[in-house]
N, C-alpha and C positions, 0 to 999 in steps of 0.2 A: 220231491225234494228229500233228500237224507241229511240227519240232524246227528251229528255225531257226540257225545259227552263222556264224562267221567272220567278224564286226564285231571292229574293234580302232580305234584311233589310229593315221592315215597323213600322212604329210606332201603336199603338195600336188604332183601330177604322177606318186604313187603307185599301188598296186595291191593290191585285197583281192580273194578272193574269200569269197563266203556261198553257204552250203550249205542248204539243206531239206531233211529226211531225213523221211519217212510212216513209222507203224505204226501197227499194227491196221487199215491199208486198203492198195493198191496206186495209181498214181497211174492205170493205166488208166482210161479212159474220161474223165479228167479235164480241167481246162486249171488249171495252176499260175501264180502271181502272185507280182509282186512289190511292194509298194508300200513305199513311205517315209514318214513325217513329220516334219515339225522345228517345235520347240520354235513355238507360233504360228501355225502353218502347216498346211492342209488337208491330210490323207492324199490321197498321191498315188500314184497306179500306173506303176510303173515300167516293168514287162516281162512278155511271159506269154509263154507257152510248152503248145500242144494237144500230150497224149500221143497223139490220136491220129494225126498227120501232120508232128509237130516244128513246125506253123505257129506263127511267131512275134510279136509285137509290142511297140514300145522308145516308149517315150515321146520328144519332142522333142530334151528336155533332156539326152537318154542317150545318143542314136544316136549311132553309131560309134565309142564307148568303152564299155558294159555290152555282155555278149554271154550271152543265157542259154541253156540246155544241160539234157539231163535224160541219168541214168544210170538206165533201167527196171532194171538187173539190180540197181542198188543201191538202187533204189525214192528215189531223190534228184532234185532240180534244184539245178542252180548258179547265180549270176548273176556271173562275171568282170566284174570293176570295174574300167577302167583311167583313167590320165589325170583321177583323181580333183581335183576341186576343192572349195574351201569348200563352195557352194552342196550339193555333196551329203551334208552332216553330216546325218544326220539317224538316228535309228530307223527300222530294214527290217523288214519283214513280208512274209512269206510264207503265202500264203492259198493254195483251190482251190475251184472247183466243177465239178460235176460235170456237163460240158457235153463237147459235142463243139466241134471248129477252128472251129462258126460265132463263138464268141463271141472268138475272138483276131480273126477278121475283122472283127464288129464294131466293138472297139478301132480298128481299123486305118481303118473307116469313119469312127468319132465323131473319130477321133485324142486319146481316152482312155479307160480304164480305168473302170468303177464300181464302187467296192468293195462296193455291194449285191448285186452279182452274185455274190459269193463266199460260201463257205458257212461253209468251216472257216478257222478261220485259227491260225495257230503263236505263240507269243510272241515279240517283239521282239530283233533285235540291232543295238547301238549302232554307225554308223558316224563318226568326227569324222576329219575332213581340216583341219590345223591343221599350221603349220609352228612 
């Protein structure tokens, strides 16, 4: 089960971070995701992160303000949110599958995310960036 948190209401040029926490599995051998949607708008993948070599991957729209992170001892990943804007209101989800680094590389190849690739995924948390 993935336990998604840390969505709230930020004003714009803001900072949240969102938490993923696993039980009843570890994230080894895994790649963790993050995707977003808004209200009309196609789920979209944000960031992943391979347990097994930290290789990462940011979607366009993210790079060099999300920066995501995993805690194995706390069986968690993070996605720090900075310099938030409008455009990223949306509900986050945090999903995995059970893959190794090739599939953050592929990400990095398509320069997206498919969320058919993932297997499990967590419940939602609300992000709105509104002054």
């Amino acid at each position: 089960q993935l336990q998604a948190s840390g969505g709230g209401l930020v004003q714009p040029g803001g900072s949240l971070r969102l938490s993923c926490a696993a039980s009843g599995f570890t994230f080894d051998d895994h790649v963790i995701g993050w995707f977003r949607q808004a209200p009309g708008k196609e789920r979209e993948g944000v960031s992943c992160i391979s347990s097994d070599d930290g290789t990462t991957y940011y979607a366009d729209s993210v790079k060099g303000r999300f920066t995501i992170s995993s805690d194995n001892a706390k069986n968690t990943v993070y996605l720090e949110m900075n310099n938030l804007k409008s455009d990223d209101t949306a509900v986050y989800f945090c999903a995995t599958a059970l893959s190794g680094h090739w599939l953050v590389t592929s990400a990095q190849r398509m320069g997206r995310m498919r969320a058919s690739d993932y297997d499990d995924w967590g419940q939602g948390t609300q992000v709105t960036v509104s002054s």
